[in-house]
N, C-alpha and C positions, 0 to 999 in steps of 0.2 A: 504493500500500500504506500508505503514509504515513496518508493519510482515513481507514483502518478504526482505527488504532491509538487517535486520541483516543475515538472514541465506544468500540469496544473499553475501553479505561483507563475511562472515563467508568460504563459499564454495573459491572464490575469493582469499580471504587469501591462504586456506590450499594449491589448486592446484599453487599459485605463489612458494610458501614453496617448496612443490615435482619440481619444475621447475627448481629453483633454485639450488635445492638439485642435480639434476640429471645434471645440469649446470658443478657444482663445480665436481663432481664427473668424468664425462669424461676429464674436463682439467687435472685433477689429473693423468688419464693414460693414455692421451698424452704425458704430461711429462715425466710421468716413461718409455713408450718410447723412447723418445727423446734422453733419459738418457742411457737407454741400449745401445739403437744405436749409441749413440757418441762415444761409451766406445769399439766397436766390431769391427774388422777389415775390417767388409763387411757392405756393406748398400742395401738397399731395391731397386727399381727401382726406385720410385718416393722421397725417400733418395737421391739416386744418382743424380736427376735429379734436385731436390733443391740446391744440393750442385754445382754443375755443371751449376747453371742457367738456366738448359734443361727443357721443359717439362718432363712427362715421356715418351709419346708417339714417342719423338725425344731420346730418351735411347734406348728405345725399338730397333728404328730403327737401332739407332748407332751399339748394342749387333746384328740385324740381319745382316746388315753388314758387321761384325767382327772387325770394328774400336773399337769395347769394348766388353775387355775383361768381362766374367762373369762366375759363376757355378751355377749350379741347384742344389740346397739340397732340398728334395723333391720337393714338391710342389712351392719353391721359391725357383727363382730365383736373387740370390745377386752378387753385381758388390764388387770384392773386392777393397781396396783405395789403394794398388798400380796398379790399372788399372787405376785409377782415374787418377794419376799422368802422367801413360804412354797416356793416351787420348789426357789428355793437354800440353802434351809435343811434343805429333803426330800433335796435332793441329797449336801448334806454329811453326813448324819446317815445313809446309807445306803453 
């Protein structure tokens, strides 16, 4: 029993290692998201919707709506941050 236990430890180890590895590796491009997107005038749905305290699925609604403003570039669709402001400004003033 003693034989299975090193290569057992040994396997153990490496897949913790590749875990870890691939752990650290997606924090790293979240971050570099994070980073672009704070940096760019428009934000994501669910961008918006963190920033806003909204779900995304309550963005969504808001953009069909038309209480929020947004543009389609391609395939996404991003809420510029002066709509942001006009949302919150629509909201208070209501």
């Amino acid at each position: 029993m003693s034989d299975l236990v090193n290569p057992l430890e040994a396997f153990v180890d490496v897949l913790a290692q590749r875990v870890a590895d691939e752990v650290l590796a997606r924090l790293a491009e979240r971050d570099l998201q994070q980073t672009v997107s704070a940096s760019s005038n428009a934000l994501r749905m669910d961008e918006a919707g963190r920033r806003l305290g909204l779900s995304e699925r309550e963005v969504q609604r808001q953009v069909l709506k038309g209480t929020l403003r947004s543009v389609k570039v391609g395939r996404v669709r991003l809420i510029p941050l002066s709509a942001l402001d006009e949302f919150l400004d629509a909201q208070r003033a209501s």
